[in-house]
N, C-alpha and C positions, 0 to 999 in steps of 0.2 A: 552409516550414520546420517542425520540429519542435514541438509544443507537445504539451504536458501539464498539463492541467487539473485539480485535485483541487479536491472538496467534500465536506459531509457531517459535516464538525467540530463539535465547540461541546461545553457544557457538560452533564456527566450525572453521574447520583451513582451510586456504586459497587456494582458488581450491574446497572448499566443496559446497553446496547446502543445501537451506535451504527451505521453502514454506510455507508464512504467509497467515493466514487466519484473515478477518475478518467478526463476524458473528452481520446483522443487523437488529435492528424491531423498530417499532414505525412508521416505513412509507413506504410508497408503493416504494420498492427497487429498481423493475425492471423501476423506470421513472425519475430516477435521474442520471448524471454522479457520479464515484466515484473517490476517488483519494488514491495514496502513498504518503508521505509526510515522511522526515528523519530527526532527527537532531542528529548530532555527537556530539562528547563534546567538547565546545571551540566553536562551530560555528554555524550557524543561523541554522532557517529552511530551506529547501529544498525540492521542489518538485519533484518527482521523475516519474512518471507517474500518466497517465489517463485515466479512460473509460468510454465508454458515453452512451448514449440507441441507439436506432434505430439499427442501424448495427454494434453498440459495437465497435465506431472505436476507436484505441487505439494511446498511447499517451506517447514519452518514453525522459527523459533529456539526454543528450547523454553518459554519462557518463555510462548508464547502458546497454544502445541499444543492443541486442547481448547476451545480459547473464539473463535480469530479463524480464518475462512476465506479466502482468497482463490479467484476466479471472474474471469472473462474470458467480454465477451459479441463477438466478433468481429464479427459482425454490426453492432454498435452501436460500436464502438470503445472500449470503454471496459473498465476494469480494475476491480475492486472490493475493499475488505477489509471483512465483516460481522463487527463485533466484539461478540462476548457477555463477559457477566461481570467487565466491565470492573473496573479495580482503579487503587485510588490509582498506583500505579507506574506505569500506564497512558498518564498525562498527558505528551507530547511534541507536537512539530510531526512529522504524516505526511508523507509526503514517498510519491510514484510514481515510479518510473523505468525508463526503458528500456534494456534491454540492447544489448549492441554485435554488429554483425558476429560469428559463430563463437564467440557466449559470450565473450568477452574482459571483460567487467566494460562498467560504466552510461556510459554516453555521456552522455543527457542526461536530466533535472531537472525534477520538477517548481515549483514556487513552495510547496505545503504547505499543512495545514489545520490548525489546531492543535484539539487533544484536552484537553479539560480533566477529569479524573475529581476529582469532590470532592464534599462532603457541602453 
């Protein structure tokens, strides 16, 4: 079955860097887009970026543009967000997920790492 793994959370203070990983199996990795997805406390979800196959193009909400990347190691199965610059707003539960069949939107989920940015 499907699983998605996320690590790499925890507390930093603002200006810091962080670099989540999420480790995936149950499906053929390298042919799915994958996503970031956040939710803070008090407020919805939020997608944050995307990445997709063929030429891995990427995909960023603007708020993070400039300081978080997303990377896909195929090979390894795993998806990543390296985040720089990090900022009080910053602080949510990440959340990985995987896209569906023909881009149709996330199928499934993963469990989440939480982010804590504070002094």
């Amino acid at each position: 079955q499907v699983q998605l793994v996320e690590s790499g959370g925890g507390l930093v203070q603002p200006g810091g860097s962080l670099r989540l990983s999420c480790a995936a199996s149950g499906f053929t990795f390298g042919s799915y887009g994958m996503y970031w997805v956040r939710k803070a406390p008090e407020k919805g979800l939020e997608w944050i970026s995307a990445i997709y196959t063929g030429r891995e193009k990427t995909v960023y909400i603007d708020s993070v543009k400039g300081r978080f990347t997303i990377s896909r190691d195929n090979a390894k199965n795993t998806l990543y967000l390296q985040m720089n610059n990090l900022k009080v707003e910053d602080t949510a539960v990440y959340y990985c997920a995987k896209d569906s069949p023909g881009y149709n939107g996330i199928d499934y989920w993963g469990k989440g790492t939480p982010v804590t940015v504070s002094q």
